[in-house]
N, C-alpha and C positions, 0 to 999 in steps of 0.2 A: 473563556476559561480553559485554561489548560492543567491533561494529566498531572505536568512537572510542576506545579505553580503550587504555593502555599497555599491560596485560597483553596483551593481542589480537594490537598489533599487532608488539611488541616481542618478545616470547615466546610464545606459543601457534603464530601463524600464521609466523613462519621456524621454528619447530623441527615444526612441521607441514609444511613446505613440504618441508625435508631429508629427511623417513622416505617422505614419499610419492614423490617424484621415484628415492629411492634404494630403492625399492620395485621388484617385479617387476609389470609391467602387470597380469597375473593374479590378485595379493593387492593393488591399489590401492582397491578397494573396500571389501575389510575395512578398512584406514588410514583411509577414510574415514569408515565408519560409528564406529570407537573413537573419531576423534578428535570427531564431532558427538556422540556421548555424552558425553565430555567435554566439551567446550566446552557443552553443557547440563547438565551436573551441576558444572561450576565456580561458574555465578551460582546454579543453582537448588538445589543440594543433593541433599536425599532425594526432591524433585519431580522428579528422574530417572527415578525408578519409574512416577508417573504416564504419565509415557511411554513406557516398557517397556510397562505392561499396555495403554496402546493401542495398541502395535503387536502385542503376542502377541495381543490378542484382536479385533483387526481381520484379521489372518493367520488367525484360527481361523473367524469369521464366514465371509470371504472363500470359505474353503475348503471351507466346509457349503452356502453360498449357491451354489457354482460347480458342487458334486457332486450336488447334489439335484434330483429332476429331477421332481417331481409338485408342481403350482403352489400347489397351498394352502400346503403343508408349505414349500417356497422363500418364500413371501409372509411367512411368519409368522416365519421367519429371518430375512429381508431385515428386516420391519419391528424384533425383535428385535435386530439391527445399530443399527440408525438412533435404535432408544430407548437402547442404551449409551449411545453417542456424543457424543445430547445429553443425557443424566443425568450425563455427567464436564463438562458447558460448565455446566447448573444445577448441581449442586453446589459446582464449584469455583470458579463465575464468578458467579451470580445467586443463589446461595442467600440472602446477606447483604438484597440487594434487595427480593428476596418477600419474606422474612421481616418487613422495617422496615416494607412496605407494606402487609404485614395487623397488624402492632401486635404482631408476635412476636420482636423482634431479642432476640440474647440470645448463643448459643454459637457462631452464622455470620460472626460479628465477626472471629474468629481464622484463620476460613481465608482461606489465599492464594491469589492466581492462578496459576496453572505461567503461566512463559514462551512464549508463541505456541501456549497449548491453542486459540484458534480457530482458531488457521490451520492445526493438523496436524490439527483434529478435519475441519474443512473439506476435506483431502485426505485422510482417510480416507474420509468421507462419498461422497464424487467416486470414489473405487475400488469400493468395494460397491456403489453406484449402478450406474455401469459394467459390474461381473459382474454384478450381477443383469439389467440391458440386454443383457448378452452382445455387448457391444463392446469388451469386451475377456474376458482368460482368465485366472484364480487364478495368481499365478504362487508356486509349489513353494519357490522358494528362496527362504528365510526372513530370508536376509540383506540381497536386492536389494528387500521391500519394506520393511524395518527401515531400509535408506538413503533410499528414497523417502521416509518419513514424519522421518528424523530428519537427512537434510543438511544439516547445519550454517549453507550462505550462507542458504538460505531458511527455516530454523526458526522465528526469530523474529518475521519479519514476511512471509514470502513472498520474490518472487512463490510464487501458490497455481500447481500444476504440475498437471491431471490426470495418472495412473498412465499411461497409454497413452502421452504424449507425453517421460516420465521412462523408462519402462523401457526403451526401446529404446538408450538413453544409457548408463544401466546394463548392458545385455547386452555392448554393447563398448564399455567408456568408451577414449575416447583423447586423450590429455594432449599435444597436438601444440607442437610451439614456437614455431610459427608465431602461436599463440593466447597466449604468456604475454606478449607488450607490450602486445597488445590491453588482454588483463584487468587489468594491472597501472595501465594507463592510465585504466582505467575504476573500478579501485578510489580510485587519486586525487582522478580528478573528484567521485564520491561522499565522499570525505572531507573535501576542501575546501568542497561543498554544505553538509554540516552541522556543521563547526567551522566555515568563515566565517561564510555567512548565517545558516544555520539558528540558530545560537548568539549570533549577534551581534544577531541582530533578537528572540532572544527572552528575555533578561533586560528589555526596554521591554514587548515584549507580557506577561511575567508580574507585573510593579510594577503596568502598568493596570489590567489584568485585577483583581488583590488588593485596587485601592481600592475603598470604600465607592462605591454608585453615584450616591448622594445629590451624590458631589462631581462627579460624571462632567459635560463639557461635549462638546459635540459636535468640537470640533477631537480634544480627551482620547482620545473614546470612537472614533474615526476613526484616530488613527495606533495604537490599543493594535489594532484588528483588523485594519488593512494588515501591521502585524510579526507577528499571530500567521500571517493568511493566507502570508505570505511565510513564515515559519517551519514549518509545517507541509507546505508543499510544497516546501523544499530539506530536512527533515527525513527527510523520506518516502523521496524520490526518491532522497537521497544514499543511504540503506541500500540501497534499490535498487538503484542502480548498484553500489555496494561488491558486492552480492550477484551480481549478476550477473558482475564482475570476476573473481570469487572462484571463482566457478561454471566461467568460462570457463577459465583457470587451469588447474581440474582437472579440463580437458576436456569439461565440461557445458555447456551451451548453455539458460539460463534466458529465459525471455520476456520482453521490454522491458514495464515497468509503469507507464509515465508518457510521455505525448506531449504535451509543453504546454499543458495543460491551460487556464493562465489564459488560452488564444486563443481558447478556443471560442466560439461565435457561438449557442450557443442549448445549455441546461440536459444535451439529450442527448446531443448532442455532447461537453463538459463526460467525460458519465458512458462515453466513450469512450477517452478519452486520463488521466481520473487513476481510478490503482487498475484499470488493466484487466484483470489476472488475475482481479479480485474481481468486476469489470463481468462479464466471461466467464463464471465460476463461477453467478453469480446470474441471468445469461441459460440458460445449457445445462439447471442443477439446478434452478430456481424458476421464473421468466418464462414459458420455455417450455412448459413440460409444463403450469404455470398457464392458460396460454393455451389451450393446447390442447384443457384436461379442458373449457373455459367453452364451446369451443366445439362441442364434442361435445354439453354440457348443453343450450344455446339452438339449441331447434329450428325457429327461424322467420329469416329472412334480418335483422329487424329484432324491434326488442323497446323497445315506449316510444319509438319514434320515431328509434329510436338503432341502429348497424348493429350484427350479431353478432360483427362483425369490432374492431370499437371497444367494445364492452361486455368481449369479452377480454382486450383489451390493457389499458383501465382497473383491468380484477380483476388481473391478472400485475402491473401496475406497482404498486398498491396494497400486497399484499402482501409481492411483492419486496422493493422498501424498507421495509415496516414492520420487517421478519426483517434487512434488511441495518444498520439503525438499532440494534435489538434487539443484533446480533450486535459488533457496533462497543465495548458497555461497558453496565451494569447504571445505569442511568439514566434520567431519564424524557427529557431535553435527546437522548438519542441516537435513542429513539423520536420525538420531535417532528421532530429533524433529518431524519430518515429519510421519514417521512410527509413535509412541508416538500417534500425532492426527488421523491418521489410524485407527489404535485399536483402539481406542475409539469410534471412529463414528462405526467402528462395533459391539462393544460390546453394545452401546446405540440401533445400530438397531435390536441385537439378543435379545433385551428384556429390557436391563436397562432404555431405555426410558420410556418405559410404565412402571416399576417397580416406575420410578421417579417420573411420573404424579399422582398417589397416594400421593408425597409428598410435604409438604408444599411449596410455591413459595423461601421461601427464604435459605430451604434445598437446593434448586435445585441452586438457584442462589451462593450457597455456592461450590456445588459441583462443577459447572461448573468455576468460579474462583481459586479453588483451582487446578485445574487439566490446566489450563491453566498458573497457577505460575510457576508450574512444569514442562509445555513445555518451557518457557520463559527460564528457568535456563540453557538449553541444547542449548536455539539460542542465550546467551548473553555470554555462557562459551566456552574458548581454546578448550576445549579438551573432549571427555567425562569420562575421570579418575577426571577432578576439576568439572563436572556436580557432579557425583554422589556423590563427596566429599562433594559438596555443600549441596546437597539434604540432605546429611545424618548431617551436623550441622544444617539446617533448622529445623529437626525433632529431633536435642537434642543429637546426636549421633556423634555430633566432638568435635576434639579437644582440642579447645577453653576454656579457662575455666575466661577468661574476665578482666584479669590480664593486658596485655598489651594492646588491643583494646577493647571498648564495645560504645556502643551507644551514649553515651553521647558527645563523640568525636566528632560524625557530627551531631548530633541534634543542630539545633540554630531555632530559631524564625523566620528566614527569610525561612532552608527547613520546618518544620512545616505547613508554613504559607501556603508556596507552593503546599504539599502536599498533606493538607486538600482544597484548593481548586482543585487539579486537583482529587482528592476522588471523591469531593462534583460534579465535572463537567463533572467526567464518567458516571453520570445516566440525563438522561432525565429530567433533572428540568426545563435548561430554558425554552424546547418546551413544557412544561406543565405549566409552568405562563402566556408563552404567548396566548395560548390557550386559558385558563381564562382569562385574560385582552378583548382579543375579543370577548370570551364568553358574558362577562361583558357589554363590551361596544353595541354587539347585542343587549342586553335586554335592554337596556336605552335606547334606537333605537326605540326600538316596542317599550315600553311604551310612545314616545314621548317624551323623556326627551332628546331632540339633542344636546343642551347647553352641556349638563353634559358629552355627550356620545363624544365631539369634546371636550372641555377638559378634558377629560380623554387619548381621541386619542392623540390632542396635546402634552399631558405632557410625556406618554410614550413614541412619538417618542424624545423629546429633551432629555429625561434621555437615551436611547439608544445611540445617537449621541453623547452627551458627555461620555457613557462608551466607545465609541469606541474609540474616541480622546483621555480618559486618557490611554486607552490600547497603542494606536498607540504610545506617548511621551514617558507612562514607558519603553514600548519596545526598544526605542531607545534611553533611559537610558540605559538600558541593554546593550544594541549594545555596547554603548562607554564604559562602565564601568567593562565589562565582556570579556570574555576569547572566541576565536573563537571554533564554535563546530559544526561540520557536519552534516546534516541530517543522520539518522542512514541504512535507502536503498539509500544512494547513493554508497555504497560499495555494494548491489546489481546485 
């Protein structure tokens, strides 16, 4: 089941809203956990179970890991956790891949992916991690971590929550009223993200994408990766918002996972503002500790000429993204992607950064778009023989020559339209009118002008209200009038 889907939004989530709301505060948690069972056993089936057994036997770990108290016997647990974990991500996710890659495919053909096994395997991971750290405590009751792993707004894609920053939510959830226009508001904007843009810009990006590359011209190969670029991050981010809406709602409070990312002025930057739950997870549980072990290893302040301080961070970034590549889909295009943003955070740390801050803001913001087109090409393409084919008609070097496909084919007034607004809605504009409008209306404040400063406030909230309303009906124009299209991490 999906956010965008009739059934979701039409049935599932009002007749979920009714039992919970008409619920006692004290059984809102059970509501919760049945209805994210179902709501994962509606799309997935008997891959329900899958989920069950990671949550009973990450509870059972949990609880062996947190009572044992003699270090060998805890290590061999702990690590005992950590090989389930990832034998339910190979099996169910890479078995097919190994297999084809040593010349074995044959019965891994037929298994499926469960629905957001990396991302629940991922906060299971992040809990045993945790107890075994002893930053946090086993918690007993079997049902608040069965909601932790299986809450429905972040199931499928996130945000990833560590257990410590969820449970205290869980201990007293509180569904306040004051929070349901917020989320409501927020489930909209997410909706209209990916039925407008998301959807609109990516029937062109998947036509490009599917031709032969042989025909590919560089104008071709250039707008098929601005729509997929644009299409994956109002993709993304709309779930996100929806999740987080959804979250707020029912009185959870999930972490923002997207900060405009196409602003960023330099690669790590970038790896700060998109996917930041994911950015977080992969700094706390990999980077770090990576960095750490490197630097406990190298015993001399320098090593090859290079500081021990810099020889760390190049082994943590290396890694990091090979594993976050790795973990992204069972491909070699995700490991290349992955390594791709590797080097580069290293090469920005060995100096290109500082070389870049010399350079104007909008060098930097060039640079760091362009090299993130380039990673996009390698997570949107088959294979990496049609990556680099692609790359090289992007830069005028296939061949294409515009005879049987060019541009004009899929340019119409309605992508255009789309387009430029999802352009115009990857940089910070509205939270910078909004700014000013309160800006504004403070200063009418202090001068005493309250009339002016109350309607000004009034009128802004009613033009708000009614943008969201025309969002909400366009979008379900869309719905009816459009083609069904999956969020793009629920294959994840």
């Amino acid at each position: 089941m999906e956010f965008s889907s009739y059934v979701f939004l039409f049935l599932f989530l009002p007749v979920f809203l009714i039992l919970f709301f008409l619920t006692r505060k004290e059984a809102r948690n059970l509501i919760l956990l049945l209805a994210s069972l179902i709501f994962y056993a509606w799309g997935e089936g008997d891959y329900v179970l899958v989920l069950l057994i990671s949550i009973v036997a990450n509870q059972i770990f949990g609880s062996l890991v947190d009572k044992t108290k003699g270090g060998a016997l805890k290590k061999t647990l702990f690590i005992a956790a950590v090989v389930f974990n990832l034998g339910l991500l190979v099996v169910f996710k890479y078995a097919t891949f190994i297999l084809q890659n040593l010349g074995l495919s044959g019965p891994a053909k037929a298994i499926h992916s469960p629905l957001g096994i990396s991302f629940f395997t991922f906060q299971a991971l992040s809990y045993l991690i945790d107890i075994y750290r002893k930053t946090v405590v086993n918690d007993r009751h079997p049902f608040r971590f069965a909601l932790y792993m299986a809450f429905f707004p972040k199931l499928a894609t996130g945000p990833i929550l560590p257990y410590h920053d969820f449970s205290k939510q869980i201990s007293s959830p509180e569904a306040r009223k004051s929070d349901l226009s917020p989320g409501i508001q927020r489930v909209i904007i997410g909706l209209g993200k990916k039925i407008l843009i998301a959807d609109g810009v990516a029937k062109t990006a998947n036509q490009i994408f599917a031709l032969p590359v042989e025909h590919q011209t560089a104008a071709l190969a250039w707008l098929g990766i601005i729509c997929y670029s644009l299409q994956i991050y109002f993709d993304f981010s709309g779930y996100s918002d929806m999740a987080i809406g959804l979250g707020r709602i029912c009185g959870f409070r999930l972490p923002e996972n997207f900060n405009y990312p196409y602003f960023s002025k330099s690669v790590k930057e970038f790896w700060t503002r998109w996917h930041i739950s994911l950015a977080q997870w992969l700094r706390d549980y990999l980077f770090l500790p990576i960095a750490y072990s490197m630097l406990r290893r190298i015993k001399r302040d320098r090593l090859l000429g290079i500081q021990a301080e810099d020889w760390s961070y190049y082994t943590a970034a290396f890694f990091t993204f090979l594993i976050c590549g790795i973990w992204h889909g069972a491909n070699w295009t995700f490991v290349i992607w992955g390594l791709f943003f590797g080097a580069l955070l290293i090469i920005e740390h060995a100096g290109l950064k500082k070389l870049m801050k010399r350079r104007a803001p909008f060098i930097r913001l060039f640079y760091t778009q362009l090299m993130v087109i380039i990673a996009w090409v390698f997570f949107r393409s088959e294979s990496p023989a049609y990556a680099l084919s692609y790359l090289r008609a992007m830069f005028g070097f296939g061949g294409g020559n515009g005879g049987l496909f060019y541009p004009a084919l899929y340019l119409n007034a309605e992508l255009l339209f789309f387009m430029i607004i999802g352009i115009a809605f990857s940089f910070p504009i509205i939270p910078s009118m909004k700014k000013r409008l309160e800006k504004r209306i403070e200063q009418l404040q202090n001068k005493g002008k309250k009339l002016e400063s109350l309607i000004m406030d009034f009128g802004t909230t009613v033009l708000c209200n009614l943008y969201l309303i025309a969002v909400l009906l366009i979008s379900i124009v869309y719905m009816i009038a459009g083609t069904y299209n999956p969020f793009i991490y629920f294959k994840f």
